[in-house]
N, CA, C and O atoms as a CHARMM CRD file, in Angstrom:
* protein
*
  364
    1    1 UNK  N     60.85500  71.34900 -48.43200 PROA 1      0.00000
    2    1 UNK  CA    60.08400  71.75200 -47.28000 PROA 1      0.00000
    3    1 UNK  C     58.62600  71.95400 -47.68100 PROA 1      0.00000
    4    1 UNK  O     58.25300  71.43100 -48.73100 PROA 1      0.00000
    5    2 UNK  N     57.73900  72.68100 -46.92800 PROA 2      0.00000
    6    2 UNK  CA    56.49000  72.68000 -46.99600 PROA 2      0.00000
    7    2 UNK  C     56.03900  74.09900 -47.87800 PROA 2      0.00000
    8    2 UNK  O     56.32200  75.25200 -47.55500 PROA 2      0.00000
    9    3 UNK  N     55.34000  73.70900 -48.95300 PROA 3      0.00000
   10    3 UNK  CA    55.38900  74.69800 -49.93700 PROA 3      0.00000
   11    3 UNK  C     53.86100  75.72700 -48.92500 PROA 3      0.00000
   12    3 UNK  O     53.18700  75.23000 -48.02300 PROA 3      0.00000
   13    4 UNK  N     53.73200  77.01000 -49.41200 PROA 4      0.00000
   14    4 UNK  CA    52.83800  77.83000 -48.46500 PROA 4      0.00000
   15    4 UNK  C     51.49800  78.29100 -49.51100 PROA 4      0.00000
   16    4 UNK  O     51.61500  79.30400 -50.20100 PROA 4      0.00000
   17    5 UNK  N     50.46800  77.61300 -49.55000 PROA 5      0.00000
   18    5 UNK  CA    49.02200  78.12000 -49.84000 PROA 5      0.00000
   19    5 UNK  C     48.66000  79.20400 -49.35500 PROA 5      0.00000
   20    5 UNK  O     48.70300  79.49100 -48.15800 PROA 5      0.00000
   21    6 UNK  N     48.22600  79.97900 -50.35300 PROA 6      0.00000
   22    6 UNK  CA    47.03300  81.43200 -49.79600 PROA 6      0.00000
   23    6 UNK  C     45.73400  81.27900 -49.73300 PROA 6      0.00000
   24    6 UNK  O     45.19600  81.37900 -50.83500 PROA 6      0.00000
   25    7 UNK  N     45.02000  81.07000 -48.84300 PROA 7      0.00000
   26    7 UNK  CA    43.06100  80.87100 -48.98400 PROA 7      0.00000
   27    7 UNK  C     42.82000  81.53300 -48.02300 PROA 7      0.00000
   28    7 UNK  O     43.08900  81.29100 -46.84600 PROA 7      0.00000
   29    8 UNK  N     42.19100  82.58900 -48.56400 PROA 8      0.00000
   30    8 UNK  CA    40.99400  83.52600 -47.77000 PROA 8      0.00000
   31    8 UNK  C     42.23700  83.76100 -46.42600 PROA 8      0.00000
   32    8 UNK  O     42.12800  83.17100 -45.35100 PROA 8      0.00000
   33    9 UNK  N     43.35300  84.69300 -46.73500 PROA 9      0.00000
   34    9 UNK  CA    44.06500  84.94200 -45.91100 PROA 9      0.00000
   35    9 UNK  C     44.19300  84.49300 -44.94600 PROA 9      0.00000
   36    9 UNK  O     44.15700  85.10800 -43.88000 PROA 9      0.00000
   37   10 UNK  N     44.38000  83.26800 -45.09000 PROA 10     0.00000
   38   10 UNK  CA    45.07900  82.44700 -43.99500 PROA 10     0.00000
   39   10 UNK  C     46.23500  81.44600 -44.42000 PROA 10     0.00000
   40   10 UNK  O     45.85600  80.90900 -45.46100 PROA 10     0.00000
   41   11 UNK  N     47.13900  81.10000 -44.15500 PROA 11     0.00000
   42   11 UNK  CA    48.56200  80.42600 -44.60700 PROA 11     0.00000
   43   11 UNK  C     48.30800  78.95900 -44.17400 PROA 11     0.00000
   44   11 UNK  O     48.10700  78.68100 -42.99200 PROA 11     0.00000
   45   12 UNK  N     48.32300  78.01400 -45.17200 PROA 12     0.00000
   46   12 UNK  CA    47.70200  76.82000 -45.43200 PROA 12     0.00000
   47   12 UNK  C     49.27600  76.14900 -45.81000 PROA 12     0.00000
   48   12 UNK  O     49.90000  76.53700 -46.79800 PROA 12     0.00000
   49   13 UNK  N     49.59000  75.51900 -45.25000 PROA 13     0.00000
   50   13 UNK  CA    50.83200  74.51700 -45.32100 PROA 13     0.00000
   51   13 UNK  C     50.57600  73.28200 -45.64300 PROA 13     0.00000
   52   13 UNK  O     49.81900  72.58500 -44.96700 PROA 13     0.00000
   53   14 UNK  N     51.16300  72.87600 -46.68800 PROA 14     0.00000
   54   14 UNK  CA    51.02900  71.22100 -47.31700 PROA 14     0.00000
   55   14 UNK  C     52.48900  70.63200 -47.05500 PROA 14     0.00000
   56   14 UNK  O     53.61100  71.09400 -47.26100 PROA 14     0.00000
   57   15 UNK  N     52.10800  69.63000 -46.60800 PROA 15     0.00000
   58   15 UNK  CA    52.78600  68.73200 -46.13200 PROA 15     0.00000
   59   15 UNK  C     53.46600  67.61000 -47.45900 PROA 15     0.00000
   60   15 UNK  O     52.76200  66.64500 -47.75900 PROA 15     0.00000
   61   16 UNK  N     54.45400  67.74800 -47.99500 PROA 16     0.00000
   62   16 UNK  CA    54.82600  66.25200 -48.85600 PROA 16     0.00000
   63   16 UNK  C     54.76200  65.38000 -48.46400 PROA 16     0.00000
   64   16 UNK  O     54.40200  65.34000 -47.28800 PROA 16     0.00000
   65   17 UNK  N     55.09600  63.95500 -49.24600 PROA 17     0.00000
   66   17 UNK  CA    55.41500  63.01300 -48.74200 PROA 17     0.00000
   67   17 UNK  C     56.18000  62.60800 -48.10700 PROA 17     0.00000
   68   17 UNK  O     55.92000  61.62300 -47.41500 PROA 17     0.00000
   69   18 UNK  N     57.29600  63.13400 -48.08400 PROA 18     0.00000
   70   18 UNK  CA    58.47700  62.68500 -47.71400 PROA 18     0.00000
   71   18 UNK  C     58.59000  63.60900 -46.02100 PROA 18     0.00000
   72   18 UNK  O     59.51400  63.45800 -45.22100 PROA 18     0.00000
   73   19 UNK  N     57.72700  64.27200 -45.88500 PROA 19     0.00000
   74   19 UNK  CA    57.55600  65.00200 -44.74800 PROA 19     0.00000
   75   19 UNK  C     56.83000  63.70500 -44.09200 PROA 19     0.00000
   76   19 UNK  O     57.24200  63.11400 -43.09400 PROA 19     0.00000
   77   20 UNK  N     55.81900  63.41600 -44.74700 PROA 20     0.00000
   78   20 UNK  CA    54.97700  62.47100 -43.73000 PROA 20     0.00000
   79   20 UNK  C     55.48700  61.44200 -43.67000 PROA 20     0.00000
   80   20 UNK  O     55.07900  60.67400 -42.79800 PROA 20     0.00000
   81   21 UNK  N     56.55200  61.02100 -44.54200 PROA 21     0.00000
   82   21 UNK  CA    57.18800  60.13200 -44.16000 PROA 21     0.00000
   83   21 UNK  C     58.05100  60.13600 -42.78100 PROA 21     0.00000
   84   21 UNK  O     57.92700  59.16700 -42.03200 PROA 21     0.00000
   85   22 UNK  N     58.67700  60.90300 -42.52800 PROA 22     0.00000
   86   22 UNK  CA    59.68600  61.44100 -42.18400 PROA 22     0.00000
   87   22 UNK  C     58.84200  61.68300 -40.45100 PROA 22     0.00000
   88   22 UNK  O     59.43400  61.22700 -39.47300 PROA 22     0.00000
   89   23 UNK  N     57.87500  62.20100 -40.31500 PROA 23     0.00000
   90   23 UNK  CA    56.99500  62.16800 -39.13500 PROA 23     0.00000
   91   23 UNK  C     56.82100  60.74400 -38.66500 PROA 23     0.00000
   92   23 UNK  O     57.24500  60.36000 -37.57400 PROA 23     0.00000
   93   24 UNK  N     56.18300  59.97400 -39.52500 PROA 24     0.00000
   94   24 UNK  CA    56.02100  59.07000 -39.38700 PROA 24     0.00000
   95   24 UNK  C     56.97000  57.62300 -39.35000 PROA 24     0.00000
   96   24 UNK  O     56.54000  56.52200 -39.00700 PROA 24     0.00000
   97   25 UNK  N     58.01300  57.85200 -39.68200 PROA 25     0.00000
   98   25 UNK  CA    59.27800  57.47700 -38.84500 PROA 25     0.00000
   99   25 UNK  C     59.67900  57.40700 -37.75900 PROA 25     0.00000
  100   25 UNK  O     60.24200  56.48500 -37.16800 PROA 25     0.00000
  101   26 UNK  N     59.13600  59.32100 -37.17000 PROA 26     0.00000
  102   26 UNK  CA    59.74400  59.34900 -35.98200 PROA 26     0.00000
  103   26 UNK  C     58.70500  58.69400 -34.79900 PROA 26     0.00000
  104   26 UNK  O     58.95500  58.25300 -33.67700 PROA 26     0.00000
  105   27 UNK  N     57.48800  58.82100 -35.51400 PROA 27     0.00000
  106   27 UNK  CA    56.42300  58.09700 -34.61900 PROA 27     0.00000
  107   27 UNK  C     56.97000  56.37200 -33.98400 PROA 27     0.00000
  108   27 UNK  O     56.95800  55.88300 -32.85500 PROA 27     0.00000
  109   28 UNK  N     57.37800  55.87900 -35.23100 PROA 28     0.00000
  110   28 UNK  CA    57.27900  54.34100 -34.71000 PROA 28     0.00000
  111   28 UNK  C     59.16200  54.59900 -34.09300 PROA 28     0.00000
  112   28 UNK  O     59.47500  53.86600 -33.15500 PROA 28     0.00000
  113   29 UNK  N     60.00200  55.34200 -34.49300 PROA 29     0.00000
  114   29 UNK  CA    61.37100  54.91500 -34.03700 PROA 29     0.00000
  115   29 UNK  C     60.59300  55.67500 -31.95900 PROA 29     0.00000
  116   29 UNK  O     61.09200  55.05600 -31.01900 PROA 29     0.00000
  117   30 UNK  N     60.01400  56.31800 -31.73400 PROA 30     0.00000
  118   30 UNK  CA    59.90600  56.86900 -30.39300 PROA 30     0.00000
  119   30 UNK  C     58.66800  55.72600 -29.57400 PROA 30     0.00000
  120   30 UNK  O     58.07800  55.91100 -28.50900 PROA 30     0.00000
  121   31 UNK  N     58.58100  54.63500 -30.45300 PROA 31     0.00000
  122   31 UNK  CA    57.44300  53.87900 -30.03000 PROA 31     0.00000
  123   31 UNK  C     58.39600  52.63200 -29.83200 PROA 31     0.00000
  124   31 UNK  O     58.29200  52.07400 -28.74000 PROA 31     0.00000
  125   32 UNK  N     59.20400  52.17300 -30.62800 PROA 32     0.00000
  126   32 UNK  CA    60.33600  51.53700 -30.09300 PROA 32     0.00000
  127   32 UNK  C     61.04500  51.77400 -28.65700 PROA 32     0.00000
  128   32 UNK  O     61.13900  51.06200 -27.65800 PROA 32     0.00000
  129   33 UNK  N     61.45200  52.93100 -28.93900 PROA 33     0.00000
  130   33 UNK  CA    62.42400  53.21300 -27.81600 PROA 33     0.00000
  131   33 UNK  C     61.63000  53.03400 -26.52100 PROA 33     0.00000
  132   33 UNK  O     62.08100  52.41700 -25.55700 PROA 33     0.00000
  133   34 UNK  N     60.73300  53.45900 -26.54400 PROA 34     0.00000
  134   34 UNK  CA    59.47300  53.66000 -25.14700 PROA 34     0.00000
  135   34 UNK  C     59.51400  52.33800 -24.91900 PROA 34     0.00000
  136   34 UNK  O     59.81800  52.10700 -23.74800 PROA 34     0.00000
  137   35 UNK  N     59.27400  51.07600 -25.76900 PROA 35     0.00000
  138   35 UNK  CA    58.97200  50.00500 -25.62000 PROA 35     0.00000
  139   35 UNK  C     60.53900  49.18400 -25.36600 PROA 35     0.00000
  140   35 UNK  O     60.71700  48.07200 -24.86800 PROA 35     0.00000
  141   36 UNK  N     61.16900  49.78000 -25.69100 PROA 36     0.00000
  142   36 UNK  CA    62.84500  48.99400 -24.80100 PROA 36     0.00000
  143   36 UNK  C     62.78900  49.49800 -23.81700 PROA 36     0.00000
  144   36 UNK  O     62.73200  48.73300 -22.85300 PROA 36     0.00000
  145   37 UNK  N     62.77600  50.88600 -23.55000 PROA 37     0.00000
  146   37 UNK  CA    62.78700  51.33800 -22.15900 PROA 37     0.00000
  147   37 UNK  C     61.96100  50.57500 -21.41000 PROA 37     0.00000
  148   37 UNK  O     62.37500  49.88000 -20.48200 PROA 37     0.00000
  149   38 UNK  N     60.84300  50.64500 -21.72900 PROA 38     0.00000
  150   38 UNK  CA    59.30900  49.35300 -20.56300 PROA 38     0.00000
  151   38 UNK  C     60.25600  48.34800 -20.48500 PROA 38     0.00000
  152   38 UNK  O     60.51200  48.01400 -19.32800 PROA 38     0.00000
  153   39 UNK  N     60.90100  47.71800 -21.42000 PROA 39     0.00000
  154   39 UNK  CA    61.13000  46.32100 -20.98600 PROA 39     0.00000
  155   39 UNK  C     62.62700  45.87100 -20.63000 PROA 39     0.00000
  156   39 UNK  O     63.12900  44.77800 -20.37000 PROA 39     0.00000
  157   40 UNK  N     63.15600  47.25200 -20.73600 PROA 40     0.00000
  158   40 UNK  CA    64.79100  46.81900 -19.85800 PROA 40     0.00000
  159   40 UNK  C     64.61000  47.35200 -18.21300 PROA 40     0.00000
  160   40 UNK  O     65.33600  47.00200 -17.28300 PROA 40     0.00000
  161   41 UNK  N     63.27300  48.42700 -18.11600 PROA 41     0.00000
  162   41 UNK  CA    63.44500  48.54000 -16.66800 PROA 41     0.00000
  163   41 UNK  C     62.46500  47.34200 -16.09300 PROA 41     0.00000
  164   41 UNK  O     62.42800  47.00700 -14.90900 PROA 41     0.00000
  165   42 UNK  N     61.65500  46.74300 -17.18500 PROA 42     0.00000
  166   42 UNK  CA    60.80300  44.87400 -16.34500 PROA 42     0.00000
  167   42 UNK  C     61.99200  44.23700 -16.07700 PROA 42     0.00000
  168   42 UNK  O     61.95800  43.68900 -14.97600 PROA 42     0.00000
  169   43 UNK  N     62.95500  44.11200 -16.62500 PROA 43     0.00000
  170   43 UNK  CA    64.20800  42.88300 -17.02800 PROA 43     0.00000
  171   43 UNK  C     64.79900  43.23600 -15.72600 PROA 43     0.00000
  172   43 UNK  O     65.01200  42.33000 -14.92000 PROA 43     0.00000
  173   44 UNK  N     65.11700  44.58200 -15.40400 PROA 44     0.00000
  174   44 UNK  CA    65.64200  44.74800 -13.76800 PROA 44     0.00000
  175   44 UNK  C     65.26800  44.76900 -12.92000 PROA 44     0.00000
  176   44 UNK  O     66.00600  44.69200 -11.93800 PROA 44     0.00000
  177   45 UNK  N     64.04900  44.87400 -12.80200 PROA 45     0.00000
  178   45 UNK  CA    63.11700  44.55500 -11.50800 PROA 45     0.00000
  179   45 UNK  C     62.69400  43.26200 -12.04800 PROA 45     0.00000
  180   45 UNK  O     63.53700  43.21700 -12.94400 PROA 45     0.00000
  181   46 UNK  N     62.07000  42.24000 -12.18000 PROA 46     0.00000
  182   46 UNK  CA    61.47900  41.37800 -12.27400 PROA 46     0.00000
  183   46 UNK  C     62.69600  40.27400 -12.14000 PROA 46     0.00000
  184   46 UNK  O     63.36400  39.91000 -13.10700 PROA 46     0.00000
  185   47 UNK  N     62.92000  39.70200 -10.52400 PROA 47     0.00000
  186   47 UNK  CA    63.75900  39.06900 -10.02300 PROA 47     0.00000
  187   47 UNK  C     63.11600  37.24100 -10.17900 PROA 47     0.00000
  188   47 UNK  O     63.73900  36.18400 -10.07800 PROA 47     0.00000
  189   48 UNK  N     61.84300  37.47300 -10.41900 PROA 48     0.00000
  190   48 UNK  CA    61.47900  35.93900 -10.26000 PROA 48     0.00000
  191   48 UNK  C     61.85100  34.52500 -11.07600 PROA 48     0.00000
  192   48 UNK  O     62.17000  34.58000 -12.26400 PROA 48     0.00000
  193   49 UNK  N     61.80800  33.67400 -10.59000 PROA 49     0.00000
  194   49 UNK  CA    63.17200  32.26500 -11.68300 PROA 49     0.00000
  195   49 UNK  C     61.34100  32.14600 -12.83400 PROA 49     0.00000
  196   49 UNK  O     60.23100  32.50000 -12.43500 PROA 49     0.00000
  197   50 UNK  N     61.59600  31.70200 -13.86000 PROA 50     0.00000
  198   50 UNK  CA    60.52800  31.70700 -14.83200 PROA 50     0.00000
  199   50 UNK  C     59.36100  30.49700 -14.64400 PROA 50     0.00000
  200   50 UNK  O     59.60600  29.48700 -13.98500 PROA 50     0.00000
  201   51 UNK  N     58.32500  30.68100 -15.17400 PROA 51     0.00000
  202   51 UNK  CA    57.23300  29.29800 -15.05700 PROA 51     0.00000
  203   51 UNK  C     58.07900  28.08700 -14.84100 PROA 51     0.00000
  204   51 UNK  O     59.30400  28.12100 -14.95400 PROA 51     0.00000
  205   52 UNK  N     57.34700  26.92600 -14.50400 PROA 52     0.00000
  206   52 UNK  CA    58.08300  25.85600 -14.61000 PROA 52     0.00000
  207   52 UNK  C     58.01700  25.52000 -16.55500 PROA 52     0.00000
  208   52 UNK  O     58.98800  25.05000 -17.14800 PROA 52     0.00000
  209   53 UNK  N     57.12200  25.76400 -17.03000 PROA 53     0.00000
  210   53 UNK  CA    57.25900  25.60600 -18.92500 PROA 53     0.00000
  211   53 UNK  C     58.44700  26.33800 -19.60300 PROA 53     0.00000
  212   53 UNK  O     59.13000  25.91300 -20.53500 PROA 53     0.00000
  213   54 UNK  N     58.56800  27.60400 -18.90400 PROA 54     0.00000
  214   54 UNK  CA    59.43500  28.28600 -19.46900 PROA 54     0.00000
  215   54 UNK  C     60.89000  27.77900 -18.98900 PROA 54     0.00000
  216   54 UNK  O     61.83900  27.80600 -19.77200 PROA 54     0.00000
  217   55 UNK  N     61.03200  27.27000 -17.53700 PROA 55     0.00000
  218   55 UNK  CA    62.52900  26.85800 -17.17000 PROA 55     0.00000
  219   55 UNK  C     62.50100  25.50100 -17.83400 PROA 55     0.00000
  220   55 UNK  O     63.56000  24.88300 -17.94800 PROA 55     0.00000
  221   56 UNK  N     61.65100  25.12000 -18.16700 PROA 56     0.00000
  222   56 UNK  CA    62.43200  23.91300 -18.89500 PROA 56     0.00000
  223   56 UNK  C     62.58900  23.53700 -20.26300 PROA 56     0.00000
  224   56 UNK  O     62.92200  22.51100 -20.85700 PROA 56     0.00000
  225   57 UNK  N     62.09600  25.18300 -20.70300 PROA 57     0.00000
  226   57 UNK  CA    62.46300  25.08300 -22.47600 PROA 57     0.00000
  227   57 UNK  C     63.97400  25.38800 -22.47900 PROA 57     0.00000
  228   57 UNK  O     64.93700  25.15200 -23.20900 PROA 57     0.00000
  229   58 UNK  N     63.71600  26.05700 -21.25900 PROA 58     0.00000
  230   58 UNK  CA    65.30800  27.22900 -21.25000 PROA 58     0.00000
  231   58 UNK  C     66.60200  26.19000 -20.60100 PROA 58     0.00000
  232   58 UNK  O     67.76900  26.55600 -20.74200 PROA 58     0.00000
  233   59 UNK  N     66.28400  24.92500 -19.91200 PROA 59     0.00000
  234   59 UNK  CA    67.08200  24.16900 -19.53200 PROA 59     0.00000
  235   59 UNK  C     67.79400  23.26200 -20.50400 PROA 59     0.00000
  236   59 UNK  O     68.98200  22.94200 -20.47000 PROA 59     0.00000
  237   60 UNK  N     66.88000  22.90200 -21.37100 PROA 60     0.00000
  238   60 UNK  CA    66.94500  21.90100 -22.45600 PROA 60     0.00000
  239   60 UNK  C     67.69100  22.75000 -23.56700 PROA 60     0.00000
  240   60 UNK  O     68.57300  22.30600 -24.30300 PROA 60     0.00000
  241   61 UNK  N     67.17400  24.09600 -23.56800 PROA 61     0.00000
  242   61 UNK  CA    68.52900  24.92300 -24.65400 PROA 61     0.00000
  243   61 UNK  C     69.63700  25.05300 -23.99600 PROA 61     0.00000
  244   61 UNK  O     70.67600  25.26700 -24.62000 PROA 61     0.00000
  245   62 UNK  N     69.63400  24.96000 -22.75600 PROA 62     0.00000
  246   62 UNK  CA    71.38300  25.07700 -22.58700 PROA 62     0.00000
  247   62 UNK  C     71.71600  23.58500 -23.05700 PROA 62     0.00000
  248   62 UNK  O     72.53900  23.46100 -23.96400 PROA 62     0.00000
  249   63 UNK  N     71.15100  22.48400 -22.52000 PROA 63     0.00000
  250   63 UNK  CA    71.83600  21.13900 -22.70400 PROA 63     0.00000
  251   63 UNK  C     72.23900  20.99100 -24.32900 PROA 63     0.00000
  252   63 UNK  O     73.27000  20.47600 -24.76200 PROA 63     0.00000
  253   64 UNK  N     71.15400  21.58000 -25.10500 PROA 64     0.00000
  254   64 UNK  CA    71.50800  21.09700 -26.73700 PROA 64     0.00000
  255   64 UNK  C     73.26400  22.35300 -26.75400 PROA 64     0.00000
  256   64 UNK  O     74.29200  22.13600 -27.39600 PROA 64     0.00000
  257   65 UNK  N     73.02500  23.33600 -25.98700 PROA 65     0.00000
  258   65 UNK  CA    73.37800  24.74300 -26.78000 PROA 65     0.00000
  259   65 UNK  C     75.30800  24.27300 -25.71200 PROA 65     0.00000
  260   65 UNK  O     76.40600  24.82800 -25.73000 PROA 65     0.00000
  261   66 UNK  N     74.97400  23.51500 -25.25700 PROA 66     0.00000
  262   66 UNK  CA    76.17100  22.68900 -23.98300 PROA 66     0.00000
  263   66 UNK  C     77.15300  21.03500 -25.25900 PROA 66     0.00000
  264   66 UNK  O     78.32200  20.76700 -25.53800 PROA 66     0.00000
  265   67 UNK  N     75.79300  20.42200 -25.60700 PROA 67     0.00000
  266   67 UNK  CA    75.98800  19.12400 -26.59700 PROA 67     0.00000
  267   67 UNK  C     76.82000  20.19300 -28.07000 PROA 67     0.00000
  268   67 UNK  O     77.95400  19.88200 -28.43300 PROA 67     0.00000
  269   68 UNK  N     76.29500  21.03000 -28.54700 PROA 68     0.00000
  270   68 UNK  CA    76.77500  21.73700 -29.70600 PROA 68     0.00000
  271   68 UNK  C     77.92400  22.13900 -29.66100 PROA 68     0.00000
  272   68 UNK  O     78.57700  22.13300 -30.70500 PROA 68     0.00000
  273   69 UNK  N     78.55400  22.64200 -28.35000 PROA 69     0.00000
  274   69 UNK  CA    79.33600  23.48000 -28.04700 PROA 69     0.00000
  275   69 UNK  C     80.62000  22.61200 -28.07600 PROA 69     0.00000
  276   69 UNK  O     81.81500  22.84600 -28.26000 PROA 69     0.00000
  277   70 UNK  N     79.87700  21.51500 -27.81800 PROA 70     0.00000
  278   70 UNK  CA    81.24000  20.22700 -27.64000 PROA 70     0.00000
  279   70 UNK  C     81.94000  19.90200 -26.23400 PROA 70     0.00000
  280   70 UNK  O     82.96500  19.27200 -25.97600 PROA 70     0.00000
  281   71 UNK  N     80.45500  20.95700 -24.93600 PROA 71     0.00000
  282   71 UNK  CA    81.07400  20.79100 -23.62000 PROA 71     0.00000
  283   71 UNK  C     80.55900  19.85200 -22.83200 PROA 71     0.00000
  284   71 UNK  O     80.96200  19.74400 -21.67400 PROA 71     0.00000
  285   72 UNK  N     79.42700  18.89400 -23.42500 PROA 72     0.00000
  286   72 UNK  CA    78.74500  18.06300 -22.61400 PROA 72     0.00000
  287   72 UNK  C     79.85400  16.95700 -22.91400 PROA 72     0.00000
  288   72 UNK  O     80.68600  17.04600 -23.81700 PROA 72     0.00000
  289   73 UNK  N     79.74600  16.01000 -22.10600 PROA 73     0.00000
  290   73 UNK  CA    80.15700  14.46700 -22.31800 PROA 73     0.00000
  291   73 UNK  C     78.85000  13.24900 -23.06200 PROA 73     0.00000
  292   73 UNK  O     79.07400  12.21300 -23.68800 PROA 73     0.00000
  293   74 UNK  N     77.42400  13.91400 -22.66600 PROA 74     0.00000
  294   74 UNK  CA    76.60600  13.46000 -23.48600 PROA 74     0.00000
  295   74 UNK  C     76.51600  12.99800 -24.87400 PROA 74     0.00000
  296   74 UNK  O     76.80800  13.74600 -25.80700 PROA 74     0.00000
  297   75 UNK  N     76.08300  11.67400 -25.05800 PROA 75     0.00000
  298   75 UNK  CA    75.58400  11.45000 -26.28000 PROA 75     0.00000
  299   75 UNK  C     74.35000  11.99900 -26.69200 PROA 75     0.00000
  300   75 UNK  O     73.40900  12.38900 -26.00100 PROA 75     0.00000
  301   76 UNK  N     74.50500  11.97000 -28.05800 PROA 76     0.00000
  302   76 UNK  CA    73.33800  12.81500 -28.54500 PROA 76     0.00000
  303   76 UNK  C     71.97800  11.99700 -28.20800 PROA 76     0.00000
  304   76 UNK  O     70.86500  12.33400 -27.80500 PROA 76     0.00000
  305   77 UNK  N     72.60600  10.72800 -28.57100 PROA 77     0.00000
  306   77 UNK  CA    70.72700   9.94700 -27.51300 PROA 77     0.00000
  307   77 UNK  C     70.12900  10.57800 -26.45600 PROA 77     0.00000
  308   77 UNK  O     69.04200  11.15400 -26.50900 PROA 77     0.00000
  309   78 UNK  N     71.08400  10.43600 -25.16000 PROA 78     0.00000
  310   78 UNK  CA    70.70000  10.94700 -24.28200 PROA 78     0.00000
  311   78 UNK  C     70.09500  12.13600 -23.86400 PROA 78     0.00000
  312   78 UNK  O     69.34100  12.39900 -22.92800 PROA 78     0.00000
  313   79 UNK  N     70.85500  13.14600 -25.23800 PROA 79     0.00000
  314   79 UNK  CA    70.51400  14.92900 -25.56200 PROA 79     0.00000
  315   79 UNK  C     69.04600  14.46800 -26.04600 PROA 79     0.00000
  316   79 UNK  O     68.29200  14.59500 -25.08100 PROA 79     0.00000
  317   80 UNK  N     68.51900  14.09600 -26.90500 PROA 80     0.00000
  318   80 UNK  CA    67.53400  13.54200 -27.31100 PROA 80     0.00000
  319   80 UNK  C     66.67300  13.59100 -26.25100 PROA 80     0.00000
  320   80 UNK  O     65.93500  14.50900 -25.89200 PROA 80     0.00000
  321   81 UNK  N     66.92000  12.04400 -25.59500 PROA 81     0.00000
  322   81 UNK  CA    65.89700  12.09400 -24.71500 PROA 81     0.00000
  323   81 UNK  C     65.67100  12.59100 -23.30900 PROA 81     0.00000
  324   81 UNK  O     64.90200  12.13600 -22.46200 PROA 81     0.00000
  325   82 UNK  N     66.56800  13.70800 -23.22300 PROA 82     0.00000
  326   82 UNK  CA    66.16400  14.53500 -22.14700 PROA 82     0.00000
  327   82 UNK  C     65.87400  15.76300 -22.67800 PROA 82     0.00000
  328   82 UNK  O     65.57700  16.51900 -21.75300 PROA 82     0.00000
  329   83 UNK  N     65.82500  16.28800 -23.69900 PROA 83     0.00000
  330   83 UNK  CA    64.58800  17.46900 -24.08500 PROA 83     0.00000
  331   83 UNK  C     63.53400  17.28200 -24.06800 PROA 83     0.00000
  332   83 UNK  O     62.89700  18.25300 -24.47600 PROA 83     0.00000
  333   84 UNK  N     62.67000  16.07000 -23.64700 PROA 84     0.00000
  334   84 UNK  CA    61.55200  16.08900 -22.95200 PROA 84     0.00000
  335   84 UNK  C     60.50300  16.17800 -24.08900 PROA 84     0.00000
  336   84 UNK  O     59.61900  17.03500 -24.11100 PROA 84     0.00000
  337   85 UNK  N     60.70900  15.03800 -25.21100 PROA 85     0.00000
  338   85 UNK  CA    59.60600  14.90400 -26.27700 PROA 85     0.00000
  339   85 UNK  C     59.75100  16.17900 -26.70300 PROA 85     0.00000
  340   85 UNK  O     58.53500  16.35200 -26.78400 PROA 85     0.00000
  341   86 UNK  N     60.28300  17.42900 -27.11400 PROA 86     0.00000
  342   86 UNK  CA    60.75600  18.43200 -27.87700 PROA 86     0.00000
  343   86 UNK  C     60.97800  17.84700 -29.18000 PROA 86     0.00000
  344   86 UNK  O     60.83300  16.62500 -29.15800 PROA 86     0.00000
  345   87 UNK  N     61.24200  18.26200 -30.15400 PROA 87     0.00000
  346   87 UNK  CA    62.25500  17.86900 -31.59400 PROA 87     0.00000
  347   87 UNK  C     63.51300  18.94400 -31.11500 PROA 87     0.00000
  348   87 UNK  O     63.42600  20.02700 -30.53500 PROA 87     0.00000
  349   88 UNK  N     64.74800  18.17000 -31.61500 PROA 88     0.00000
  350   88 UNK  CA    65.92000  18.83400 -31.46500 PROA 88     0.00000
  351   88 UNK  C     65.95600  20.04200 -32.28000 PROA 88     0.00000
  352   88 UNK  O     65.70900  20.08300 -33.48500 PROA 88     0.00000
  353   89 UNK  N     66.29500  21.05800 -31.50700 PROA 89     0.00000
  354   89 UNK  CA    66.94200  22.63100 -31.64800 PROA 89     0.00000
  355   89 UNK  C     65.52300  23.17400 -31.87400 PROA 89     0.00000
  356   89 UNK  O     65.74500  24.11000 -32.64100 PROA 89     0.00000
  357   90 UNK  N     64.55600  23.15300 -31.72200 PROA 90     0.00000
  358   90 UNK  CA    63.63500  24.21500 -31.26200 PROA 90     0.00000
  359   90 UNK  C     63.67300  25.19600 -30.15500 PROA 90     0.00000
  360   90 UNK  O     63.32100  26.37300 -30.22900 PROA 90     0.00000
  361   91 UNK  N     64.00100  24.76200 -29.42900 PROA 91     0.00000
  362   91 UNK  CA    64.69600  25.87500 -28.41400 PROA 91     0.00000
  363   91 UNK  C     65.69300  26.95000 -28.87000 PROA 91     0.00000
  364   91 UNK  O     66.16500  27.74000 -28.05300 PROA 91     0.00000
């Protein structure tokens, strides 16, 4: 714990390392949490379908993530060339 200094009668507390560590832990674990909280209550309100850039990165990962799975009937050519000049599995 925090060992106790005497100067000019007043009680002077030093802090270790492992204290400031230990603060400073809790700083970033409560800076996390704040920041899931922001973004699981965006995720439930924010009803809108995504950019058109973004729905069609996200279309093309289901088709590869559909071809992988072994549920498409697609050939992989065709997987190819409908990711839309992508390189395969970047998505």
């Amino acid at each position: 714990m925090a060992s106790i200094c005497y100067l000019n009668k007043r009680v002077l507390t030093k802090t270790t390392f492992w204290e400031k560590w230990i603060n400073w832990k809790r700083g970033v674990a409560v800076l996390f949490l704040l920041q899931a909280v922001v973004n699981l209550y965006w995720l439930a309100k924010d009803r809108m379908p995504p950019p058109w850039d973004q729905a069609a990165h996200i279309r093309v990962a289901v088709i590869w993530q559909r071809k992988l799975a072994g549920e498409s009937g697609k050939k992989l050519v065709e997987v190819v060339r409908d990711s839309g000049g992508y390189p395969p599995l970047i998505h």
